[in-house]
C-alpha positions as CSV (number, residue, x, y, z in Angstrom):
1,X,-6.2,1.9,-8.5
2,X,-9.0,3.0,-6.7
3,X,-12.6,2.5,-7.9
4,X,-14.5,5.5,-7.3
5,X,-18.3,5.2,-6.8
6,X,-18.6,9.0,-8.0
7,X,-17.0,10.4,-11.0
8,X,-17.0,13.9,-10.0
9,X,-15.4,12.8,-6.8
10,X,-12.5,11.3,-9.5
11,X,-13.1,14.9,-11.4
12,X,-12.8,17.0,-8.6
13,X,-9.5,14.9,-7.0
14,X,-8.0,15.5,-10.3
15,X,-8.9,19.3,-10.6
16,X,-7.7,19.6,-7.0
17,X,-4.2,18.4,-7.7
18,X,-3.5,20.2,-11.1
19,X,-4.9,23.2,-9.2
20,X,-2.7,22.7,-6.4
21,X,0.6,24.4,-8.3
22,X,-1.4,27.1,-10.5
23,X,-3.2,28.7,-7.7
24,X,-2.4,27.6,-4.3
25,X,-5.0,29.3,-2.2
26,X,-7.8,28.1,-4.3
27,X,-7.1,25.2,-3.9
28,X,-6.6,25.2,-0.4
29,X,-10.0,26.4,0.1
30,X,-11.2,23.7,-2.8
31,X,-9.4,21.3,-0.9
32,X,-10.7,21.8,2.6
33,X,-14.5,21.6,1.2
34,X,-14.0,18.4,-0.8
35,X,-12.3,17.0,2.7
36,X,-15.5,17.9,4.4
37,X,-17.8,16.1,1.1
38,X,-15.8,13.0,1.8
39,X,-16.8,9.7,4.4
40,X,-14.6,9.3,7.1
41,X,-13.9,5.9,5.7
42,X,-13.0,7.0,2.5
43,X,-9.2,6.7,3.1
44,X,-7.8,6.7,-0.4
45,X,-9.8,9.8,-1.8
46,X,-8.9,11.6,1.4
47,X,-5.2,11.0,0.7
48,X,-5.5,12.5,-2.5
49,X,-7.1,15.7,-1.1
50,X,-4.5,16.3,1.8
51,X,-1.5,15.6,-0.9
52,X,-2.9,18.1,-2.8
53,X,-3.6,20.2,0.0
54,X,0.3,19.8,1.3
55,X,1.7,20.8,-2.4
56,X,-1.0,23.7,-2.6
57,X,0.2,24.6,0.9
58,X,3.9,24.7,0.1
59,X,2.9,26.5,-3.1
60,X,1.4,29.2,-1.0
61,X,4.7,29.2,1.1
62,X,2.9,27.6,4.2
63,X,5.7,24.5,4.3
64,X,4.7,23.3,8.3
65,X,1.2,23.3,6.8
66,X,2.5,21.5,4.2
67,X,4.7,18.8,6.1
68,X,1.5,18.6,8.5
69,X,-0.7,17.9,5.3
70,X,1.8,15.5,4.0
71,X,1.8,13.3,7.1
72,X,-2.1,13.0,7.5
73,X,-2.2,12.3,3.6
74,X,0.3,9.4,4.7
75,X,-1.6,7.8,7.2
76,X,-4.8,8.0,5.3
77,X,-2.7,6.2,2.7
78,X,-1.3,3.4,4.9
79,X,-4.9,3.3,6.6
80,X,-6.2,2.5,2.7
81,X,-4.1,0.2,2.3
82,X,-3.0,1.6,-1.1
83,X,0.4,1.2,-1.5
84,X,0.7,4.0,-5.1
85,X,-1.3,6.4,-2.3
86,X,1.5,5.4,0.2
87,X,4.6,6.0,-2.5
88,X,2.8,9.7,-3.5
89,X,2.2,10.3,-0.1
90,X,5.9,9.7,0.8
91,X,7.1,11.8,-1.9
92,X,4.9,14.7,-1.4
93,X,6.2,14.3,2.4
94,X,10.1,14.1,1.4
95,X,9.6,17.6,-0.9
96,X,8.4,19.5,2.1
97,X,10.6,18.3,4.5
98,X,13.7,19.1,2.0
99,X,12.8,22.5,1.5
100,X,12.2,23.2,5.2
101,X,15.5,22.3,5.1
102,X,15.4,18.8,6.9
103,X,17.4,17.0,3.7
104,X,18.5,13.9,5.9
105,X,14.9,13.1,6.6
106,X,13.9,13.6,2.9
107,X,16.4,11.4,2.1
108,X,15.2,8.6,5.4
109,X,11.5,8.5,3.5
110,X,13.1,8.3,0.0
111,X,15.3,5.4,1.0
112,X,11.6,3.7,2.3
113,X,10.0,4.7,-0.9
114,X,12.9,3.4,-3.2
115,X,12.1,0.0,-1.4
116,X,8.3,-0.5,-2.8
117,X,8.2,1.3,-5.6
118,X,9.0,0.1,-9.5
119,X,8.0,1.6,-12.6
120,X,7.0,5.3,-12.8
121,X,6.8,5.8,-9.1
122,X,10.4,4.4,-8.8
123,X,11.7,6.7,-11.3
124,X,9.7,9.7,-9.4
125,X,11.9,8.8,-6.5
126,X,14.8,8.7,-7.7
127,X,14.0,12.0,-9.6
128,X,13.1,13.2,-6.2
129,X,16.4,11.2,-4.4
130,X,18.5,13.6,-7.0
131,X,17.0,17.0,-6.2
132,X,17.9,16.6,-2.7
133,X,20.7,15.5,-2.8
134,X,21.5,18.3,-5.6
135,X,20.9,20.5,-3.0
136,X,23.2,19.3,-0.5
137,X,25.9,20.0,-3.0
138,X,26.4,15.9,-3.7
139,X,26.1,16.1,-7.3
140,X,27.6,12.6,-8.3
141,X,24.9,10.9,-6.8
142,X,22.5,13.3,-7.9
143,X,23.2,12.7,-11.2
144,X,23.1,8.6,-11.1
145,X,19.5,9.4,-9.7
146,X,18.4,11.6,-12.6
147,X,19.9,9.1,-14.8
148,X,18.6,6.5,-13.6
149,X,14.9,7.9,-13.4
150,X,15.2,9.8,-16.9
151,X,15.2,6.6,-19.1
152,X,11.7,5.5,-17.5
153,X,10.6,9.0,-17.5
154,X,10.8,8.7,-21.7
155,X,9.8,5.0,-21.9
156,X,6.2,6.9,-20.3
157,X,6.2,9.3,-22.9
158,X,6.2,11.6,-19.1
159,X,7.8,15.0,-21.1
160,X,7.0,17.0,-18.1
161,X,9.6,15.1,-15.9
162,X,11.9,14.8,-18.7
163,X,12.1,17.8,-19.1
164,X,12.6,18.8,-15.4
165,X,15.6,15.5,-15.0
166,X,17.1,17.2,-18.2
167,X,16.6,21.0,-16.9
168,X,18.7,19.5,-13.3
């Protein structure tokens, strides 16, 4: 993982993304001043910012702000060279493109994804994997994805996306 020079940089990253789903448009506007705080050359932190900035965005109902978030948060991933940045990145990037409706291309970046992920991140894509393809109505394979993700979800002791796998 990264190491951060400046804990409240790591404090406010973290604030920023568990604001990002409670209230949106605060964190929007968070978002956009830590984004100005940060060096240029700061890749990684600014990939955390612009995910959070694409979830708060599609929170806020804004998803082409969101999908537009998503991809710069991806190529200040890649451009870190951080390849858990990269993974988030992609995911963040498949959710917004499936609910504006563009499942097929969800499904393109989950497929990259699946390829260079293990652990918890894998099991977050093929968490991910299933709600799409739950959406396009192929419910067989969403289920091999859910369970397939759930039994790493408990081995993490991650109740939150146990619960959502078990609530799909």
């Amino acid at each position: 993982m990264r190491d951060l020079a400046a804990t409240d940089i790591e404090q406010d990253l973290d604030a920023l993304l568990a604001l990002a789903r409670d209230k949106p448009r605060e964190a929007l506007d968070d978002g956009d001043r830590l984004l100005a705080r940060l060096d240029p050359s700061d890749r990684g932190n600014r990939s955390v910012v612009l995910r959070a900035l694409a979830i708060a965005a599609r929170w806020a109902a804004d998803n082409t702000q969101s999908i537009s978030y998503a991809r710069l948060s991806l190529l200040e991933a890649e451009a870190a060279g951080e390849h858990d940045l990269v993974i988030n990145s992609w995911l963040t990037l498949a959710g917004s493109l499936a609910i504006e409706g563009d499942n097929e291309a969800a499904l393109d970046i989950l497929r990259q994804a699946s390829r260079g992920s293990d652990g918890l991140l894998a099991a977050e894509v093929e968490f991910q994997r299933g709600t799409v393809l739950s959406r396009m109505g192929d419910f067989g394979q969403a289920l091999e994805s859910y369970e397939a993700a759930l039994p790493v979800f408990i081995i993490h002791d991650d109740l939150e996306s146990v619960a959502m796998t078990l609530h799909n």
